[in-house]
C-alpha positions in Angstrom: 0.0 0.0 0.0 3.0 2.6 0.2 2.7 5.2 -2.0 -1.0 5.1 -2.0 -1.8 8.5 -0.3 -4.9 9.1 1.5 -6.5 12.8 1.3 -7.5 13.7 4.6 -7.4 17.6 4.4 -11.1 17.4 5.1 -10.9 16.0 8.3 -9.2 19.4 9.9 -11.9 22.8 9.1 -8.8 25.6 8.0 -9.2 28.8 9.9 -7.5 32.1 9.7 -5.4 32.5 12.5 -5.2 36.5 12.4 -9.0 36.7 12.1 -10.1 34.8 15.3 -7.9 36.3 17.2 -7.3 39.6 18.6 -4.8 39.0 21.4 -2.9 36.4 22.8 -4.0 33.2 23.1 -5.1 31.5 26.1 -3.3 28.5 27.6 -4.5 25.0 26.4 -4.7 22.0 29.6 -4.0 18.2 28.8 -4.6 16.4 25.8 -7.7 15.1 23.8 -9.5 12.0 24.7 -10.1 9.8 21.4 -13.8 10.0 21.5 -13.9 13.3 21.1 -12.7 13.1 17.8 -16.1 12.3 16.3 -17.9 14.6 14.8 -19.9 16.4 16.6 -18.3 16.2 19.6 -17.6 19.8 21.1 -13.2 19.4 20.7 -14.0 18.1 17.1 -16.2 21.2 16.2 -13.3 23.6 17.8 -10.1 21.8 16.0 -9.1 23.4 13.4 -5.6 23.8 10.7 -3.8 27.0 10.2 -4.9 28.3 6.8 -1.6 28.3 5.2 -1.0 24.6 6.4 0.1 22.1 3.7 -2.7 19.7 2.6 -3.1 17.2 4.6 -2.1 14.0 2.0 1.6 12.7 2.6 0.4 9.7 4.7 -0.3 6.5 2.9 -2.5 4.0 3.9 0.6 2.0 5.3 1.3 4.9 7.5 -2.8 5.4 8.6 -3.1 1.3 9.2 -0.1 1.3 11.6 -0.8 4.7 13.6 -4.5 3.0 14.5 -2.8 -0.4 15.0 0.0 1.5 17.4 -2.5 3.4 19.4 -4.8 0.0 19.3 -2.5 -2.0 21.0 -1.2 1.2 23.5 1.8 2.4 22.0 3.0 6.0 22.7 2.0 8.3 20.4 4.0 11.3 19.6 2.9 14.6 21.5 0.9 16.8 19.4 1.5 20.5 19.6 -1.6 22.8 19.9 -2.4 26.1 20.3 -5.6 28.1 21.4 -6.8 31.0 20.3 -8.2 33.9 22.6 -11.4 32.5 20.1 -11.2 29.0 21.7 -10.2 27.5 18.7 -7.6 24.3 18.8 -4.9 25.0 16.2 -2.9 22.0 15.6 0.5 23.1 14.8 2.3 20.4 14.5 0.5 16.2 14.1 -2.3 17.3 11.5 -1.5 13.7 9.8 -1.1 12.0 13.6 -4.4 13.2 14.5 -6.3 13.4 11.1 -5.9 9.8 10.8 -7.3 9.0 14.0 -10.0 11.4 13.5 -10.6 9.1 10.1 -10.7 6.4 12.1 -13.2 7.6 14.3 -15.5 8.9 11.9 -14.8 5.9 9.1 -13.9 8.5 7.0 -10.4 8.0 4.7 -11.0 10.4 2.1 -14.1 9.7 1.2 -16.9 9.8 3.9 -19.5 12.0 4.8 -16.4 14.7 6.0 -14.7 14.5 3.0 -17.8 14.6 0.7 -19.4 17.3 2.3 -15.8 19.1 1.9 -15.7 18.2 -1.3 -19.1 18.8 -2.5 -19.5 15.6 -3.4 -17.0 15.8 -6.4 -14.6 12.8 -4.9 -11.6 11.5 -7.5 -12.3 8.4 -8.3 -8.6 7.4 -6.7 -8.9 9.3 -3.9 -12.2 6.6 -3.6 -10.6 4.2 -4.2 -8.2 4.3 -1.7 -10.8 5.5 1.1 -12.4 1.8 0.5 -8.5 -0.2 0.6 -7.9 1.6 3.6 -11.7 0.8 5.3 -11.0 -2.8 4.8 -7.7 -2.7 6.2 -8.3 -1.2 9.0 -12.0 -3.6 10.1 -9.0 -6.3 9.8 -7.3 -5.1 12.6 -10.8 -3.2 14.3 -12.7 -0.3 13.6 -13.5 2.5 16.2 -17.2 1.8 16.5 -16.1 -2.0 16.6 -13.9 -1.7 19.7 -15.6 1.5 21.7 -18.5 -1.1 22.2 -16.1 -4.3 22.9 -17.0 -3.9 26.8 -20.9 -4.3 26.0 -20.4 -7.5 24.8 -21.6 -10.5 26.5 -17.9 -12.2 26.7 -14.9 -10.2 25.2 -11.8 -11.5 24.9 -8.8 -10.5 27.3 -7.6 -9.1 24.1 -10.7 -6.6 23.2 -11.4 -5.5 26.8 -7.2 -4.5 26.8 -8.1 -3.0 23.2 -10.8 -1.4 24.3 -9.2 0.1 27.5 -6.2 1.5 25.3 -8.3 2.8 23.1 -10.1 5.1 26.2 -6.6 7.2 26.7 -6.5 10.7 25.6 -3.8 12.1 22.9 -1.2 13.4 24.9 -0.8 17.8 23.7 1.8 20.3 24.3 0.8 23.7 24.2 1.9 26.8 22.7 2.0 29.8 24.2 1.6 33.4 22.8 -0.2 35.1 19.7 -0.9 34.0 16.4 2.1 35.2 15.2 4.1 32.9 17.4 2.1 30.2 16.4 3.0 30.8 12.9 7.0 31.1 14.1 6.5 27.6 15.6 5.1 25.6 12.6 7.6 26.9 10.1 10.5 26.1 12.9 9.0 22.8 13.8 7.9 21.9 10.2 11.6 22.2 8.8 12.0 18.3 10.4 10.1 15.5 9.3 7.7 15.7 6.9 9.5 19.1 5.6 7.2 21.9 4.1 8.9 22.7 0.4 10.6 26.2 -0.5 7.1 26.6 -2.5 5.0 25.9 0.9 6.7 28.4 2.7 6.3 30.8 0.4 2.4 30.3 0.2 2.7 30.8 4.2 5.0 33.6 4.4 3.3 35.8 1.4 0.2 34.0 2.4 -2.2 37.4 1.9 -0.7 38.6 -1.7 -2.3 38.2 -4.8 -0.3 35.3 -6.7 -0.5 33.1 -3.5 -4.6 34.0 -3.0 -5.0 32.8 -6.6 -2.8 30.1 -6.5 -4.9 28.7 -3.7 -8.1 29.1 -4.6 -7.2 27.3 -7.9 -5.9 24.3 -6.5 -8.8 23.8 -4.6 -10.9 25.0 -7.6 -12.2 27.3 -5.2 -14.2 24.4 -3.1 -14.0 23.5 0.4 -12.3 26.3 3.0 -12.5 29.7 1.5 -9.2 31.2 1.7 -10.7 34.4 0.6 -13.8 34.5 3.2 -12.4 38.4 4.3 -13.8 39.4 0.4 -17.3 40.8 0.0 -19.5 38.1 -1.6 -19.5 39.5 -5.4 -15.3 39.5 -5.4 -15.5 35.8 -3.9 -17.9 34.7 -6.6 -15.8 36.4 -9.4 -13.0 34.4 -7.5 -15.4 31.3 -7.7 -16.0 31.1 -11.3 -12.7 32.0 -12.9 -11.0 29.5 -10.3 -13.6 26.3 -10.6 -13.2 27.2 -14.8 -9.4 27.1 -14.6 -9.3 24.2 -12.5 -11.7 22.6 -15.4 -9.2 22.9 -17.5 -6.0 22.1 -16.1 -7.3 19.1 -13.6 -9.8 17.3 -15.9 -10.0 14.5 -16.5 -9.2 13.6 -12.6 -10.0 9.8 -13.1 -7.8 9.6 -15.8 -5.4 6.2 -15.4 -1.6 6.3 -16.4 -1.1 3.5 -18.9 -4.9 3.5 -19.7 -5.2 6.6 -21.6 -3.0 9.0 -23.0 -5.6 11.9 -22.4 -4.3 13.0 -18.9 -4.6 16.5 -17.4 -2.8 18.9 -18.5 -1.3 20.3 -15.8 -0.8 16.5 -14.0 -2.7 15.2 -11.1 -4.6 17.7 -8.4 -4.3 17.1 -4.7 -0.6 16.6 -4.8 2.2 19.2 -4.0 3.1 19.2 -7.4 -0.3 20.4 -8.0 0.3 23.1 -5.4 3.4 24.2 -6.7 2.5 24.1 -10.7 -0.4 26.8 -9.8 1.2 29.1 -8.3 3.9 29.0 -10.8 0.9 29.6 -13.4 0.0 32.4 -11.8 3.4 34.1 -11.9 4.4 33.0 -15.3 0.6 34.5 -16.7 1.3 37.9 -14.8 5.0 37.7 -15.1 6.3 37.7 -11.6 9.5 36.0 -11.9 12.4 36.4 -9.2 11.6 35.6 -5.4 12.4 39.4 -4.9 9.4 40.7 -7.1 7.2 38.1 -5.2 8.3 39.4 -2.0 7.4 43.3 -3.6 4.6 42.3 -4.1 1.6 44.5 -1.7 -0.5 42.1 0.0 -4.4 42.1 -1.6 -6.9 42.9 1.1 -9.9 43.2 -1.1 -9.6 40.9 -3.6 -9.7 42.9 -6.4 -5.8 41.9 -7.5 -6.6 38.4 -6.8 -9.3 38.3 -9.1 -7.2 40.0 -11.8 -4.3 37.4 -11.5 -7.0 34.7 -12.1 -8.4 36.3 -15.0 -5.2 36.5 -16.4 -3.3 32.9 -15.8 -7.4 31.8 -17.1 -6.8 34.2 -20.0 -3.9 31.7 -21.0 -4.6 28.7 -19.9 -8.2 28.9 -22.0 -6.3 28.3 -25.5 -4.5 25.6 -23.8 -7.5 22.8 -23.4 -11.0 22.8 -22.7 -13.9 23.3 -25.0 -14.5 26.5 -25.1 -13.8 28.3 -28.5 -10.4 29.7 -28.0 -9.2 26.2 -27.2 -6.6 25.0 -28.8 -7.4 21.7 -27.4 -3.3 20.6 -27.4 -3.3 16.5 -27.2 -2.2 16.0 -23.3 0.6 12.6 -24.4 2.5 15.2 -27.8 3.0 17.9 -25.0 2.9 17.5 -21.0 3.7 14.0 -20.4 6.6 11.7 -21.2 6.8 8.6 -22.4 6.8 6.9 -19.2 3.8 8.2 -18.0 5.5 11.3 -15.9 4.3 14.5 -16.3 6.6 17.3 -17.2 5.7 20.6 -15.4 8.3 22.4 -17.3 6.4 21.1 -20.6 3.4 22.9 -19.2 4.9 26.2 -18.4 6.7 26.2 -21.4 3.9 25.7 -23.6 1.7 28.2 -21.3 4.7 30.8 -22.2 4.6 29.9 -26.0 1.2 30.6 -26.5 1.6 33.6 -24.8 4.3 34.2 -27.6 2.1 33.4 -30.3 -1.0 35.3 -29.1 2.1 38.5 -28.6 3.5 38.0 -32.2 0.2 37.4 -33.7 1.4 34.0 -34.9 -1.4 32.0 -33.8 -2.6 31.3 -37.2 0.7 30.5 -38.5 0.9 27.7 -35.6 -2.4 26.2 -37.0 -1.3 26.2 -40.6 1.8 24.1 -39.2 0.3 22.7 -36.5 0.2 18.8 -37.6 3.6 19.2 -38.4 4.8 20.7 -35.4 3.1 18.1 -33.5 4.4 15.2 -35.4 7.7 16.3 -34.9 7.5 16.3 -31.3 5.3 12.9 -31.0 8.7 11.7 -33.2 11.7 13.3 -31.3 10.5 13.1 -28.1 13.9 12.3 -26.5 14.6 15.6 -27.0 12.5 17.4 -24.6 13.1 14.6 -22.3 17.0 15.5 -22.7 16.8 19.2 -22.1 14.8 18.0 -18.7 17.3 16.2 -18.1 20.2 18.3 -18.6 19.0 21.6 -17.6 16.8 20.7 -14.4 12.5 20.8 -14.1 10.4 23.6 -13.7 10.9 27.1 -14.5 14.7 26.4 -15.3 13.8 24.4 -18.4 11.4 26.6 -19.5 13.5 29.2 -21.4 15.0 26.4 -23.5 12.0 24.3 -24.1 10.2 27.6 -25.2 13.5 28.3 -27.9 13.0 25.1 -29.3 9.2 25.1 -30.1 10.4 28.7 -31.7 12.9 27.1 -33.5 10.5 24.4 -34.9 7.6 27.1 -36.0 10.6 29.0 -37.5 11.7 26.0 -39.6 8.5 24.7 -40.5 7.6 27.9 -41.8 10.5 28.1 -43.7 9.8 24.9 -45.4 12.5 22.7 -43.6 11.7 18.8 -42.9 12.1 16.9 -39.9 15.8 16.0 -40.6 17.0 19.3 -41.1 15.0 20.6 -38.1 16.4 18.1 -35.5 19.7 18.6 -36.9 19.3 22.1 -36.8 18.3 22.1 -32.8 21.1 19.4 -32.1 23.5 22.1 -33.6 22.5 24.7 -31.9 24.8 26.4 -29.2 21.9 26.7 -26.7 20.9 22.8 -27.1 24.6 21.7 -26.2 25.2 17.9 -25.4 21.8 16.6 -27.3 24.1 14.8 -30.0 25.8 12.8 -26.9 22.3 12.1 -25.2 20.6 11.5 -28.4 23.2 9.0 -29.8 23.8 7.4 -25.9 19.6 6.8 -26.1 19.7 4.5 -29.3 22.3 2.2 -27.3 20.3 -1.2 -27.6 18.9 -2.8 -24.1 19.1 -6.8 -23.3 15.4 -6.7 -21.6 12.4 -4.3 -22.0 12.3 -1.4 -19.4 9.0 0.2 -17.9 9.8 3.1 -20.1 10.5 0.8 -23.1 7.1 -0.6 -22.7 5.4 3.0 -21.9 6.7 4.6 -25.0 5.3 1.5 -27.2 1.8 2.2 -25.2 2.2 5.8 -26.4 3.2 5.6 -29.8 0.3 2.6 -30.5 -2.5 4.9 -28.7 -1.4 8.0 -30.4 -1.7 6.0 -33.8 -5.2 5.7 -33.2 -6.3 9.1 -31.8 -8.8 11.5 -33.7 -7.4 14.1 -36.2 -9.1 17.4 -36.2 -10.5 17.8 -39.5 -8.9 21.4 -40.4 -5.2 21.6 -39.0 -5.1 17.3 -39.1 -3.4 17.7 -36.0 -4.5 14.9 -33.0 -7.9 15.8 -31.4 -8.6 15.2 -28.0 -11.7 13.5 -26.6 -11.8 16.0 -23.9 -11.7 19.1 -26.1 -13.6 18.9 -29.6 -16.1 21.2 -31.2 -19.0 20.0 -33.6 -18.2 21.8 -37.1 -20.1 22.4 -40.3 -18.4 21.3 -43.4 -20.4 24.5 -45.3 -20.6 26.6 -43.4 -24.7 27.9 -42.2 -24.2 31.4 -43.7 -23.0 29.4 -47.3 -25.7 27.2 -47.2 -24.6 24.6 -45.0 -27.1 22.0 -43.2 -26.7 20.6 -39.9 -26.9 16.9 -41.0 -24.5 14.3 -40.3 -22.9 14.8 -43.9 -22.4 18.4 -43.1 -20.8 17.8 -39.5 -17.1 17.6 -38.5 -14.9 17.0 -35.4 -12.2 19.6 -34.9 -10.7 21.8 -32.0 -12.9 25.0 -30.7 -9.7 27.6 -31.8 -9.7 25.2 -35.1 -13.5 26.1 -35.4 -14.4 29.4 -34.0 -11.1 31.5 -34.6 -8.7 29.6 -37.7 -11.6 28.6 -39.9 -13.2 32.2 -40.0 -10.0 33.8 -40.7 -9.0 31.7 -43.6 -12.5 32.2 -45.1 -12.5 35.8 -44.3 -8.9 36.4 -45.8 -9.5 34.1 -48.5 -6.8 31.4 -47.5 -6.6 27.9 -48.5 -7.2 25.1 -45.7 -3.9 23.5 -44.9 -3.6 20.3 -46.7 -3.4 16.7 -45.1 0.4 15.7 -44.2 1.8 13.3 -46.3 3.0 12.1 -43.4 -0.8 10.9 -42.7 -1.1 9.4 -46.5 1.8 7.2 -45.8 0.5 5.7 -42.4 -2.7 5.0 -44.2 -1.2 3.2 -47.0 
């Protein structure tokens, strides 16, 4: 079960600390019996999370099974450290995973109960399910809550129960912090730099937790459900904050359920509820409104009405809407050709790379010009895609790929546009100065292997699947399921029906945007690739 992580951020509400409390704040006594975990109990309904605390999802359901085993059987169990607010809320400041899976266990809820749904509203990945049912019948293997609380009623209990049960009775032991909220907040960040250590991108999010990149970096990761880290905002800025949020999310996150090795039509921006996830949006938001070194971050006033939040969305959505999605500006780009290698690993610089070229093209008025090429430019990628996995490689992930990633999709408009072919173009990149050490990579990657490798057997997935995948029926380049738009051959206002003969699959941008310029400007279609001609014969 390692590696299968359970998402218990429901379990804790999240609470601004600055908000509830106006003073210092007052001194906590003893620890908290186990019962009083369930919901509705009166130290349930007063625990609460830090709102800038990390999302409560690094434990696997190895780690949940043995803490409930441990306490089970009366094994000490780490202190927690608490604080209370002048409020009388319980701020747990450090143990949010030590007590969030007891609190699951409680409450039978992994992920995926009534906590979690009502968190969620309802909308629960179909993983994040799935792993909320392995963990249930794990854990009525070695005895649920409601199981043993009720092991003294019955008529003859084991030796073994009644010591279960007994154990079972004793209180979490607490420590207690003392001071304001601001001391609180000194003592996660100190505590949290051992064990399960908060990233260089989490302690950003806490530190600059009120400016505007880090307010709409968080309420698109959560696509703007479940604690509203915005609730200081009049209502009509927190439902502009809503909508462009929830629609971003849409297009970045979807499909959730999607399986690795099943599909090739993944999100685009990888899997949500991980800190990938976390760390990809909020470098969305600064790529989109170009905040680039730590120090302009840091310049950056803090946004107590919402209004720069909202404008920060608006703009990383303004982006992000050619990128996938069925709305008419999409592009719809096929997930497998751009944002995820061939071993089924998604490749955040890809994203942001791609994010920054169409905000290139849209600049430079090239957008066109990218659809008239479009098949081509995609073929060639589908066909050398060592080489992105190279520059990854040799250059580092995220943002400090991005630069070159971005030169070399230039460099392949460039050459397309200048009628080059595939040979030239790849030689053309390999020579360049800025691509140095691609001819040793490239020529060390055609090295024969003695057995098939994961990856071998991934890139033969890809290749088969993207064989088969649906052309758009204007560019010809691949069409994803998730982002297609019904077209008329004839147009309407020429005469066209809307019958089956007349009707055709192709991208929204394809439809909406590149079809009515060429018939506007009086341009010829592009043609179909030969490349396509030759696969068919």
């Amino acid at each position: 079960m390692a590696g299968k992580r359970l998402n218990l951020d429901a379990l804790i509400k999240r609470e601004n600390a600055d908000t509830v409390t106006h003073g210092p704040g007052t001194i906590g006594q003893g620890g908290i019996p186990v019962s009083e975990l369930a919901q509705g109990r009166l130290h349930f309904s007063l625990l609460r999370k830090p709102d800038f605390q990390r999302v409560t999802n690094d434990w696997d359901i190895d780690n949940v099974v043995t803490l409930i085993k441990s306490f089970r059987d009366g094994s000490l169990i780490p202190a927690l450290i608490l604080w209370k607010s002048e409020a009388g809320y319980t701020f747990v400041v450090d143990g949010a995973h030590r007590l969030s899976a007891l609190i699951a266990w409680v409450n039978d809820d992994y992920g995926a109960g009534p906590i979690s749904n009502k968190f969620f509203d309802g909308h629960i990945p179909r993983q994040q399910l799935e792993y909320h049912r392995e963990c249930r019948k794990l854990v009525a293997n070695i005895g649920t809550y409601a199981d043993l609380s009720k092991a003294l009623s019955d008529e003859n209990p084991s030796p073994e129960r009644i010591r279960w049960a007994s154990n079972i009775g004793q209180p979490l032991y607490a420590q207690w912090v003392v001071g304001d909220a601001e001391i609180a907040e000194k003592s996660f960040l100190a505590i949290n730099q051992r064990g399960i250590q908060i990233s260089d991108t989490e302690k950003y999010m806490i530190v600059a937790r009120r400016k505007p990149n880090v307010q709409a970096a968080r309420a698109l990761i959560r696509a703007a459900t479940g604690h509203e880290y915005v609730s200081d905002f009049d209502p009509s800025t927190k439902q502009a904050i809503s909508k462009v949020a929830s629609n971003t999310y849409g297009i970045m996150f979807e499909p959730e359920s999607a399986e690795l090795g099943q599909s090739i039509e993944m999100p685009v921006a990888g899997k949500p509820y991980t800190a990938e996830a976390l760390r990809i949006t909020l470098e969305l938001i600064n790529f989109t409104n170009e905040i680039g070194a730590l120090r302009a971050q840091e310049e950056l006033p803090d946004d107590r009405d919402g209004t720069q939040t909202v404008r920060f969305l608006e703009r990383a959505y303004g982006v992000v809407k050619y990128v996938a999605g069925s709305g008419s500006a999409s592009l719809g780009l096929h997930p497998s050709v751009y944002f995820w290698g061939t071993a089924g690993k998604h490749h955040p610089s890809a994203f942001l790379a791609v994010v920054s070229f169409i905000q290139y093209l849209n600049l430079n008025k090239r957008l066109i010009e990218f659809c008239q090429h479009r098949a081509m430019f995609e073929e060639f990628l589908v066909r050398n895609h060592s080489i992105i996995k190279h520059i990854l490689g040799k250059f580092g992930g995220w943002t400090k790929s991005v630069p070159t990633v971005l030169a070399m999709y230039k460099i392949i408009l460039d050459d397309l546009r200048d009628g080059k072919d595939f040979d030239q173009i790849r030689s053309g990149i390999i020579a360049d100065h800025r691509f140095s050490g691609l001819a040793e990579l490239v020529e060390l990657e055609g090295a024969p292997n003695k057995k098939i490798t994961r990856e071998t057997s991934q890139t033969v997935r890809r290749r088969e699947m993207l064989k088969t995948t649906l052309r758009c029926a204007i560019c010809y380049a691949r069409l994803p399921t998730t982002a297609f738009s019904d077209d008329h051959r004839r147009r309407v206002q020429d005469g066209g029906r809307a019958n089956e003969e007349n009707l055709q699959l192709t991208h929204p941008y394809c439809n909406h945007g590149f079809k009515e310029y060429l018939v506007s400007a009086g341009l010829p279609f592009p043609s179909r690739p030969l490349f396509l001609a030759d696969a068919a014969a």
